[in-house]
C-alpha positions as CSV (number, residue, x, y, z in Angstrom):
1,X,1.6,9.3,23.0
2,X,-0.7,9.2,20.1
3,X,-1.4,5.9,18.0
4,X,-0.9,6.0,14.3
5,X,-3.4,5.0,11.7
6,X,-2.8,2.4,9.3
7,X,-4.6,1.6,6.2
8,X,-4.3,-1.9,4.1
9,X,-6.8,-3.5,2.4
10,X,-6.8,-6.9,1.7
11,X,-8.1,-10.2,-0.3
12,X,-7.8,-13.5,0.8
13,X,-4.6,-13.8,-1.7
14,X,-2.7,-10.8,0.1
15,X,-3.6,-11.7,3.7
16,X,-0.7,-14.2,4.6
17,X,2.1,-12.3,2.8
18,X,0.8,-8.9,4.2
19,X,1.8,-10.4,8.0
20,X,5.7,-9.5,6.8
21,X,4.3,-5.8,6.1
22,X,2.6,-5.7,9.4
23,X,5.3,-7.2,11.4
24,X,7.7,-4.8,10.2
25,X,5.9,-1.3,10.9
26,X,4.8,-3.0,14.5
27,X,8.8,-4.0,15.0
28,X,10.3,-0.6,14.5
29,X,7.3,1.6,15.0
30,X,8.4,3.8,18.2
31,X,4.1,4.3,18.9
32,X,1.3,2.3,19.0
33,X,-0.1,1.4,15.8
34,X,-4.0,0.9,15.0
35,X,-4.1,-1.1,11.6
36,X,-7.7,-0.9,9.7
37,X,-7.8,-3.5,7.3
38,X,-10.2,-2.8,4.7
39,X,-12.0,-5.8,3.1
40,X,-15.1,-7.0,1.2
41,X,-17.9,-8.9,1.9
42,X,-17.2,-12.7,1.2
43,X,-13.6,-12.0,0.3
44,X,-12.2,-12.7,4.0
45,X,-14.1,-15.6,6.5
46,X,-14.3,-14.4,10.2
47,X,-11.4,-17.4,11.1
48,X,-8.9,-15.3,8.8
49,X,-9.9,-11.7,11.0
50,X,-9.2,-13.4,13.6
51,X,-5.9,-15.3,12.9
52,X,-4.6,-11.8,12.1
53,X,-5.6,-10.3,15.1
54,X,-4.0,-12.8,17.1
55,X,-1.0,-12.4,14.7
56,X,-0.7,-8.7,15.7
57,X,-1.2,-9.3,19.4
58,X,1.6,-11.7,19.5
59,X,3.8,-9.0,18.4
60,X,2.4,-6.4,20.7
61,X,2.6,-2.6,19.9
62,X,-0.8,-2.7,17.6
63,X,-4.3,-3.8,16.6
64,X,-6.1,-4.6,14.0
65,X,-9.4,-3.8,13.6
66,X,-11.2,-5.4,10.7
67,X,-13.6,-2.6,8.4
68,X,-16.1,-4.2,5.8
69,X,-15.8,-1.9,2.5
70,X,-19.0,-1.9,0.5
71,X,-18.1,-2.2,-3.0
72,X,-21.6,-2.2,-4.6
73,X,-21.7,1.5,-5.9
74,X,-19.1,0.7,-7.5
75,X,-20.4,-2.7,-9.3
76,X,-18.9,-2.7,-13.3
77,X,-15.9,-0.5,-12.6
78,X,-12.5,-1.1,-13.8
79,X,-9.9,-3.9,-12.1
80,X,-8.0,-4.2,-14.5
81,X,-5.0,-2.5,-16.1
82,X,-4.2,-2.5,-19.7
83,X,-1.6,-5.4,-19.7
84,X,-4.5,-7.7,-17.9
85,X,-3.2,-7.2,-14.5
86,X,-6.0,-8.1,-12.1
87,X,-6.0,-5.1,-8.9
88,X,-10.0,-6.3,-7.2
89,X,-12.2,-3.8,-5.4
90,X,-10.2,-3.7,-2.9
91,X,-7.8,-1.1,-5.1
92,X,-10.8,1.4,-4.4
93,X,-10.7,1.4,-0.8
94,X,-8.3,3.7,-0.3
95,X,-10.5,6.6,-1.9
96,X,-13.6,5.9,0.4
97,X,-12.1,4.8,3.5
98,X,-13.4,8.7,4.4
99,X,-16.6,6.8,5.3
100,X,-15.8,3.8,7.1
101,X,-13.1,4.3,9.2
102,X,-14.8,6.5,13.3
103,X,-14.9,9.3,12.6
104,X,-12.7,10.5,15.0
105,X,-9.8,9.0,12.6
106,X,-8.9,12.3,10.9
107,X,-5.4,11.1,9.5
108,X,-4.0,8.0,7.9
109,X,-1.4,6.5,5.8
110,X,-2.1,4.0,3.5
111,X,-0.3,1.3,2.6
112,X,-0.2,-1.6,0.0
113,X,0.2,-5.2,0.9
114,X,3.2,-6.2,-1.1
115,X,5.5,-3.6,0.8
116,X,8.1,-3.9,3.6
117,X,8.9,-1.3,5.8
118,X,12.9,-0.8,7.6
119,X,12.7,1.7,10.1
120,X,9.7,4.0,12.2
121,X,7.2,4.7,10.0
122,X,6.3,7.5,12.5
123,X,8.4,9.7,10.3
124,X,6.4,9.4,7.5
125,X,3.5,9.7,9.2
126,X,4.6,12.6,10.9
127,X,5.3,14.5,8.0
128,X,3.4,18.1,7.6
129,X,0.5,17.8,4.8
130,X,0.9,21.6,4.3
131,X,-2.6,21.7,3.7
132,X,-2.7,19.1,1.2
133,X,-4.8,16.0,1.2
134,X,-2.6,13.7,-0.2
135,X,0.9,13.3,0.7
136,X,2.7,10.4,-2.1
137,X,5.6,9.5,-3.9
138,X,6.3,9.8,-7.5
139,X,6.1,7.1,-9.8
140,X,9.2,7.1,-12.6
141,X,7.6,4.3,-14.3
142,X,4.4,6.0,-16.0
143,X,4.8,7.6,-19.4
144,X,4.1,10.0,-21.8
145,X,0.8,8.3,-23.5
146,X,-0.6,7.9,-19.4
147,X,-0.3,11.6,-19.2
148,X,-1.8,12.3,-22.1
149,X,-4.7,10.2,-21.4
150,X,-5.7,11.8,-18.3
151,X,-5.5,15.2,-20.0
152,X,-2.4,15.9,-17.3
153,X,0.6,18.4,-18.1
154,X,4.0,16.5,-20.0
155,X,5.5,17.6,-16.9
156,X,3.2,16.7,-14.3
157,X,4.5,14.6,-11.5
158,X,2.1,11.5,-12.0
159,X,2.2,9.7,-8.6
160,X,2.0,6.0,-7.0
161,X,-0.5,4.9,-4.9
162,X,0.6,2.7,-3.1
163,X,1.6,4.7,-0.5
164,X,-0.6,7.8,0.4
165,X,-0.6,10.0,3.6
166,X,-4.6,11.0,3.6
167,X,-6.1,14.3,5.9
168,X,-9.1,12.3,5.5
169,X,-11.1,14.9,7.6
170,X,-10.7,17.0,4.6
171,X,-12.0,14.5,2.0
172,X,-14.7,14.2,4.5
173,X,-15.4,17.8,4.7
174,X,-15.5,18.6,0.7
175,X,-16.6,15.6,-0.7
176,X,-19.9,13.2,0.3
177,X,-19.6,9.4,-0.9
178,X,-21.7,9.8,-3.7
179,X,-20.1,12.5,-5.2
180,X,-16.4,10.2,-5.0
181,X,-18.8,7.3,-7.2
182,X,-20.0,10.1,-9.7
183,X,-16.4,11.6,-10.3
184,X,-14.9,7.6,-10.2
185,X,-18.0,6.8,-13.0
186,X,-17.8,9.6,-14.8
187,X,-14.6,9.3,-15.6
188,X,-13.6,5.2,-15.7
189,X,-13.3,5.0,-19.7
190,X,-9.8,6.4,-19.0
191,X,-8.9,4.9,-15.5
192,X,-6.1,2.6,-16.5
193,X,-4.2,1.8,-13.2
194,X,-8.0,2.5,-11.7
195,X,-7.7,4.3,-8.2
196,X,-4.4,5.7,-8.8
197,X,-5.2,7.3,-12.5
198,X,-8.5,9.2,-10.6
199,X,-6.3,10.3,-7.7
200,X,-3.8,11.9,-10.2
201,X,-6.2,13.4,-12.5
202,X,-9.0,14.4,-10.2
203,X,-6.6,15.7,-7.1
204,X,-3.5,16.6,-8.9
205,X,-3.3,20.2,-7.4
206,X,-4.0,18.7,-3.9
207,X,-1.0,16.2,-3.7
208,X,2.2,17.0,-1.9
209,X,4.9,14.9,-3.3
210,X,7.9,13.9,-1.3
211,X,11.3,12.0,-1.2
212,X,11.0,8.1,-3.3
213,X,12.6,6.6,0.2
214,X,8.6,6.6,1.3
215,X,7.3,4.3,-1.1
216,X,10.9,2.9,-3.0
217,X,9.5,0.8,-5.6
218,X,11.9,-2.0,-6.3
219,X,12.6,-2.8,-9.7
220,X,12.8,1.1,-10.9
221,X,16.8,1.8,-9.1
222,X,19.1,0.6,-8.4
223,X,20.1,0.1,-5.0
224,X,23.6,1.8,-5.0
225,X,22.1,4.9,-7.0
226,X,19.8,5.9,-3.7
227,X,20.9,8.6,-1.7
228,X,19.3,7.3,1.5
229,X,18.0,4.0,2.6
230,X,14.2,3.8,1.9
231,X,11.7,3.7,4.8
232,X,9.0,1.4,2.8
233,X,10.4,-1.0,-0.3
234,X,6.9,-1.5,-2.6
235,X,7.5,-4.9,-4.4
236,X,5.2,-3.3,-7.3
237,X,4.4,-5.7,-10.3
238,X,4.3,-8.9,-10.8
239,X,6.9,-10.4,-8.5
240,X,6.8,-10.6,-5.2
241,X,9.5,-12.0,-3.0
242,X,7.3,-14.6,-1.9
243,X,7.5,-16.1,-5.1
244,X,9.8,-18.6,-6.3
245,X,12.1,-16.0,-9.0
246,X,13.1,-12.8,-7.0
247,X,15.9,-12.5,-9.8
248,X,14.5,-9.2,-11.0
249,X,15.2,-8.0,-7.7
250,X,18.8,-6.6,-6.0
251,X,19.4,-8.6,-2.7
252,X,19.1,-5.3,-1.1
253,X,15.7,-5.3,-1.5
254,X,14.6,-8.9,-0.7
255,X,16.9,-8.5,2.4
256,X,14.6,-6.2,4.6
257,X,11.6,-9.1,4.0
258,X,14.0,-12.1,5.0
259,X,15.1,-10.1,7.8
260,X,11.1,-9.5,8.7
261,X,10.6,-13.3,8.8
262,X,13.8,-14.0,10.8
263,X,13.2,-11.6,13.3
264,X,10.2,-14.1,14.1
265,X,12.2,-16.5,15.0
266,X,10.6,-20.2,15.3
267,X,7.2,-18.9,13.9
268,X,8.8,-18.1,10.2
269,X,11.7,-20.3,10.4
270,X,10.6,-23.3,8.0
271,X,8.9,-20.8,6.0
272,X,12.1,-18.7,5.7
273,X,13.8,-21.7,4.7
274,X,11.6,-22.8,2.0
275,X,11.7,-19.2,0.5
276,X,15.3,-19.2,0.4
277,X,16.1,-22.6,-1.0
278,X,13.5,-21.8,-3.9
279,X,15.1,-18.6,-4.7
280,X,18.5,-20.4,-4.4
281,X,16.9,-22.5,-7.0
282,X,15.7,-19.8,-9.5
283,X,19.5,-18.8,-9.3
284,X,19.3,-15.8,-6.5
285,X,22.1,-15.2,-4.4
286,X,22.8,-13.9,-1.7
């Protein structure tokens, strides 16, 4: 049976809330899952790699294993969006993890951190690539202007990053680390929504799109317009349903991260609790 390959990368801000994530893919995930989790130097202490470790073997069906990203070629880009919303270095890691994940990793889907998964992600990651790089989802929420700043076709389907399906031995095989800095520089006056802009504009004839239920983001439908239940919910924005006002969000969509943390029984409980009388508070209801 062979293991499939994670991706997340993490700050110390993401790395409690992204235990519901992991807990979820390890929970339904019919195979063994190996999670790389991408981080910078300074950014995670070697007690917090190893309170998620033992997180993940608690659960069973996975590992973790820990890979430093070395951010300094890419010192003075972008991490910021136009409305001020802060992404880190860590947004980046997804385009060179190429080069530091063995090299015997040849496929793997990434994920973001503020995402919940319902079901086995083996069928996404089972999907054909069809000779594609990138396999993603597409992202209603971009407009016209974004298009036109990238120089990309009005009816281009610009796509979300936050989940991506990499053939990573084909990165490797066409493109050297350096030459991923040099397209990333040579083009960051116009990288907006940083990684995700370059992957659009630089790979946009290497991108297989497929169905929204891969990477669902929350506040763009609504719940009883789907027509099937999404694999992977992406909490995108600002809110996140750790914080205390989820009212942006249908119940449907909190639902699959309560259930995460109740499925952990004693370990979540008080936490679960607190979340729930907060959002109770900020008038949610369930």
């Amino acid at each position: 049976m062979n293991n499939i390959n994670i991706l997340m990368s993490v700050n110390k801000k993401f790395l409690e809330h992204v235990e519901e994530l992991i807990f979820s893919l390890l929970h339904y995930s019919s195979r063994p899952l190996n999670i790389y989790l991408m981080y910078i130097k300074d950014e995670l202490k070697e007690e917090d790699l190893e309170n998620i470790k033992i997180f993940v073997n608690n659960i069973g069906n996975g590992k973790i294993i820990p890979i430093l990203f070395d951010a300094k070629n890419l010192e003075g880009m972008p991490i910021t969006d136009n409305e001020g919303d802060f992404f880190g270095m860590e947004a980046y890691s997804r385009l060179f993890c190429a080069y530091t994940v063995p090299e015997e990793v040849e496929k793997i889907l990434y994920l973001d951190a503020d995402m919940i998964c319902t079901g086995d992600i083996a069928e996404l990651y089972d999907l054909e690539l069809d000779e594609k790089t990138w396999i993603a989802c597409e992202d209603g929420g971009i407009q016209e202007k974004d298009l036109i700043r990238l120089n990309l076709p009005l009816d281009y389907k610009y796509i979300n990053s936050g989940m991506l399906l990499i053939d990573i031995k084909k990165i490797r095989e066409n493109y050297a680390e350096k030459d991923m800095v040099k397209m990333i520089r040579e083009n960051q006056e116009v990288l907006v929504y940083p990684d995700q802009d370059f992957i659009n504009k630089m790979f946009r004839k290497d991108i297989k799109i497929v169905d929204n239920k891969y990477n669902l983001i929350a506040k763009g439908t609504r719940y009883k317009d789907l027509k099937s239940k999404p694999l992977i919910i992406h909490y995108a924005g600002s809110t996140k349903p750790w914080h205390d006002d989820v009212s942006r969000f249908e119940i449907e969509y909190i639902e699959p991260y309560y259930e995460a943390m109740r499925l952990q029984g004693k370990d979540k409980k008080t936490k679960l609790e607190q979340l729930l009388e907060n959002h109770t508070k900020h008038g949610y209801n369930d």
